[in-house]
C-alpha positions as CSV (number, residue, x, y, z in Angstrom):
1,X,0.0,0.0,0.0
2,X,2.8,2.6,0.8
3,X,4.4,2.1,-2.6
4,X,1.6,3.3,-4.3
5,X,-0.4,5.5,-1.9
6,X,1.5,9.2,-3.4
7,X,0.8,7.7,-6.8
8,X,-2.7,7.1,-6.3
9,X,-3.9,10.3,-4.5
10,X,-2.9,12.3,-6.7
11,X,-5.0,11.5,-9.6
12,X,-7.7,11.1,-7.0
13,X,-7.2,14.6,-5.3
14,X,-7.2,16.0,-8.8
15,X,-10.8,14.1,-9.5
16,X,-9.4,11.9,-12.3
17,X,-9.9,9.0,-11.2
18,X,-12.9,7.8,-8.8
19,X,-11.9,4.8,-6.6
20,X,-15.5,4.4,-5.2
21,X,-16.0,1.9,-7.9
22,X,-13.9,-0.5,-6.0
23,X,-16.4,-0.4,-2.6
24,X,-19.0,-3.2,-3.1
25,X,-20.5,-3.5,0.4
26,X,-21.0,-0.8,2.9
27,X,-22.1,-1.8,6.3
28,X,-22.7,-0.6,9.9
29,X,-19.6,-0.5,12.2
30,X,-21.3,-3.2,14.5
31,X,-21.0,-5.4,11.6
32,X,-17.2,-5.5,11.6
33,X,-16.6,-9.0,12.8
34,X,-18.7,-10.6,10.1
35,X,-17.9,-8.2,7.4
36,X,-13.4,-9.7,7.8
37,X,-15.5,-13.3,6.6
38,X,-17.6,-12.1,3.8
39,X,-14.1,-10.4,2.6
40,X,-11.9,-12.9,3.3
41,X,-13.9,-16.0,2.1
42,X,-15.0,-13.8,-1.3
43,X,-18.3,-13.5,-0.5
44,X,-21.3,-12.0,-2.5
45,X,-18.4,-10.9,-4.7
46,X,-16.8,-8.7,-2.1
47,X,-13.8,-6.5,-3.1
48,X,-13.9,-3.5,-0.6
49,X,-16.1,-3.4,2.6
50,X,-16.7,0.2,4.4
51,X,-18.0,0.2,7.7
52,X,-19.9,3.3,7.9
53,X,-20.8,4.3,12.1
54,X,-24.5,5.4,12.6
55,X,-26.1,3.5,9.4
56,X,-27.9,0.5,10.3
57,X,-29.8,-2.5,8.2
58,X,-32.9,-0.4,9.3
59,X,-32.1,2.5,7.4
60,X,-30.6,1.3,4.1
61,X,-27.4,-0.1,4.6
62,X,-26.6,-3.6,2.5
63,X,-24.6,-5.4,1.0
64,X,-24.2,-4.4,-2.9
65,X,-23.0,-0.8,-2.1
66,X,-25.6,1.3,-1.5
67,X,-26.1,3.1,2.1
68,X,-29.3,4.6,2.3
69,X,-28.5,8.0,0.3
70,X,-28.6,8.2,-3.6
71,X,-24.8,7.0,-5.1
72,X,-22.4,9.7,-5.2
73,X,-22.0,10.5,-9.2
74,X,-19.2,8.6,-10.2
75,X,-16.2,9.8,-12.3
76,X,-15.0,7.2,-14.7
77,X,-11.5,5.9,-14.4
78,X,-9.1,6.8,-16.6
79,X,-8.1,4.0,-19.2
């Protein structure tokens, strides 16, 4: 991660690239412990999991990316 971590904020600072696209599963923090298996074990197609505090199940959190709110508009990587 260090290697490429100046490399990779740059473009993303400058809003050239969008690395959202990479988050499939957004989930409540209390969700933590099982959210290490669904990654690990590959799961639903997991790449990225983001463990958001104060979202629950109850108010639109899930498993496929979305977390209650309309998806931020997404920028389209650069090819």
């Amino acid at each position: 991660m260090q290697r490429y971590r100046q490399p990779l904020l740059e473009p993303i600072a400058k809003v050239e690239i969008d690395p959202g696209y990479i988050i499939t599963h957004r989930l409540p923090l209390e969700e933590a412990a099982p959210s290490y298996k669904i990654f690990r074990d590959k799961e639903e197609d997991c790449n990225k999991v983001v463990l958001k505090p104060g979202i629950s199940r109850s108010n639109g959190a899930n498993r496929d990316g979305a977390a209650g709110a309309a998806p931020a508009e997404r920028i389209p990587a650069l090819s």
